[in-house]
N, C-alpha and C positions, 0 to 999 in steps of 0.2 A: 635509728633507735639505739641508745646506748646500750652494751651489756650490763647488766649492774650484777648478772651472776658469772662473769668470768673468770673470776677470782676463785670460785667457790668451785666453780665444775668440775676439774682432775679428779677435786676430794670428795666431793659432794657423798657418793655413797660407798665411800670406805669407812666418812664419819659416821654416816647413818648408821650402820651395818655396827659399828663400835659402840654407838652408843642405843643402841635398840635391837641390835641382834636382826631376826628375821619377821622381827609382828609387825614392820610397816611393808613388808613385800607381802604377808601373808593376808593384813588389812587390805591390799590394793587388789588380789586375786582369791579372793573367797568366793568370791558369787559371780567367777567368771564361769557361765554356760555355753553352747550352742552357738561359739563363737565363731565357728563356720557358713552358721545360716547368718550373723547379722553385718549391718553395717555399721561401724563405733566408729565416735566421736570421743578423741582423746583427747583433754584441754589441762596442760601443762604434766605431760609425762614424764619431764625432765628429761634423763638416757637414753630411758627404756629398758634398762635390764631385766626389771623385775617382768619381762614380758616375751623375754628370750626363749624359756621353752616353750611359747604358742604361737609366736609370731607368725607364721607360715600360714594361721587360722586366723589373722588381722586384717580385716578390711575396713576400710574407711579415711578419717583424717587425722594428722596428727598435729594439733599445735602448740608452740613452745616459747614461750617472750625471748629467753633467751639462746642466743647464737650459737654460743658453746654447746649445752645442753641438746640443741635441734642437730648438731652435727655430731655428737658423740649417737644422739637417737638414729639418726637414718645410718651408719656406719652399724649399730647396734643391731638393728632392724631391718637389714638389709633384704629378707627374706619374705618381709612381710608384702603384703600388697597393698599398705599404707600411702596416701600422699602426704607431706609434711611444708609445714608453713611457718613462717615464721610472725612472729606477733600476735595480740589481743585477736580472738576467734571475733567472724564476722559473718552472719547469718548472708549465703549466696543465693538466691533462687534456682532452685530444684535439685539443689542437696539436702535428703531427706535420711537420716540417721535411725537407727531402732534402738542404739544404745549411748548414753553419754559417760565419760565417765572422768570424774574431779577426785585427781588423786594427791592430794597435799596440795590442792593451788586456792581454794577458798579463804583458807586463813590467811591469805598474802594480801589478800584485796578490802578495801573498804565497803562496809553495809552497800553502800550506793552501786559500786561498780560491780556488787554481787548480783545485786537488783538486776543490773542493765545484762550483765552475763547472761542468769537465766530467761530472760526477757527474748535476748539472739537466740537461745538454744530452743526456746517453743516455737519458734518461727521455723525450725530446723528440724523437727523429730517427726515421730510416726506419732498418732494419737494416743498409742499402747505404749508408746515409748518408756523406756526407763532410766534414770539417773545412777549411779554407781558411786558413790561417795565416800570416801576415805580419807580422814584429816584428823587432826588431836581435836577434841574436845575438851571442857574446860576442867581441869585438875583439879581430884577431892583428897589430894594426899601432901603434904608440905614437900618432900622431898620432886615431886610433880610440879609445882605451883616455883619451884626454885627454878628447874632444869626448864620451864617453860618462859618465866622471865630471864636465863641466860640463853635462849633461844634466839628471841626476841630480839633482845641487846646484840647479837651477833649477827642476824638479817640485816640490823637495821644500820649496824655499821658497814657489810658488807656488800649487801644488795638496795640500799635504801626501803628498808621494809616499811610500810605503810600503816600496822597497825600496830598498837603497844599491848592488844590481847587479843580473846580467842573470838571472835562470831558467834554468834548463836543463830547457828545455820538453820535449823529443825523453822525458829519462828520465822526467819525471811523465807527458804522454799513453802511452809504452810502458806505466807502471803502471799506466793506467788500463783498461790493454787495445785500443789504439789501436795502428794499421799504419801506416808513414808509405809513401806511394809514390810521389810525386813530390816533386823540390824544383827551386828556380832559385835562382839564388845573384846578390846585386845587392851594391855595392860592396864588391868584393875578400872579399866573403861576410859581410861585419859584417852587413847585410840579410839574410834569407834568408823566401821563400814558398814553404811547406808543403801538402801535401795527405796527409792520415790517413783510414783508413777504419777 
């Protein structure tokens, strides 16, 4: 499987960090609880920095497409009691999760392969389980709507990004049979962190 973020990984969250400050670490662990009692399914965590002061309280999997990204992660996470994988998540028989959590990896994928995503991850979870979601949503400010199309334009020269906008995640997990029940909303709501049951 080729890297297509190898390029990006050194920088990945120095740019982040430049161009958004601390609301997409703070989107990714808002409504982290009890993360001693569970076992989490992380599906594309990139590093893992933003995960460093709890790791030691991480159990479960970690998946990441890319190569770089998964080896900057287990170096990062060294602490944790995480296993880490590489490539597209794949539902194994009797791995069973109490928490999943999609932290910036939804918007990379097309409607379809969002489909098939949470489609592996019901075959994977507790029946109480809950999704954790954290991703841009779609910009009501022009200056949003610019920084979101030169997002975009630089995915998709860099990493071959798949889509040329945002998902409208809320209507495919509703089809999936998914309850959204909490949200927070971080810059003027173009961020937003999810909880689905």
């Amino acid at each position: 499987m080729k890297d297509h973020y190898s390029l990006l990984a050194p920088y990945y969250n120095r740019l982040s960090n430049l161009a958004f400050g601390d609301q997409l670490m703070w989107s990714k662990t808002c409504f982290l609880e009890n993360l001693g009692a569970k076992k989490t399914l992380i599906i594309g965590g990139g590093a893992g920095l933003d995960y460093l002061p709890f790791q030691k309280n991480l159990t479960g999997e970690y998946w990441e497409i890319s190569y770089a990204m998964l080896s900057q992660a287990k170096r990062n996470l060294s602490e944790s009691k995480l296993t880490f994988h590489l490539g597209l998540f794949q539902a194994e028989k009797g791995e069973i999760f109490d928490e999943v959590w999609l932290p910036f990896v939804l918007d990379t994928m097309r409607d379809e392969e969002i489909i098939s995503l949470l489609r592996e991850i019901r075959q994977s979870v507790k029946p109480e389980a809950r999704i954790y979601l954290a991703d841009f949503f779609e910009p009501k400010q022009k200056y949003q709507r610019l920084l979101t199309w030169g997002m975009i334009a630089v995915f998709k020269l860099l990493t071959q990004h798949k889509r040329a906008n945002i998902p409208d995640y809320e209507e495919i997990l509703r089809s999936e049979n998914w309850t959204k029940t909490s949200e927070k909303e971080f810059m003027n709501g173009w961020v937003k962190a999810q909880l689905w049951v």
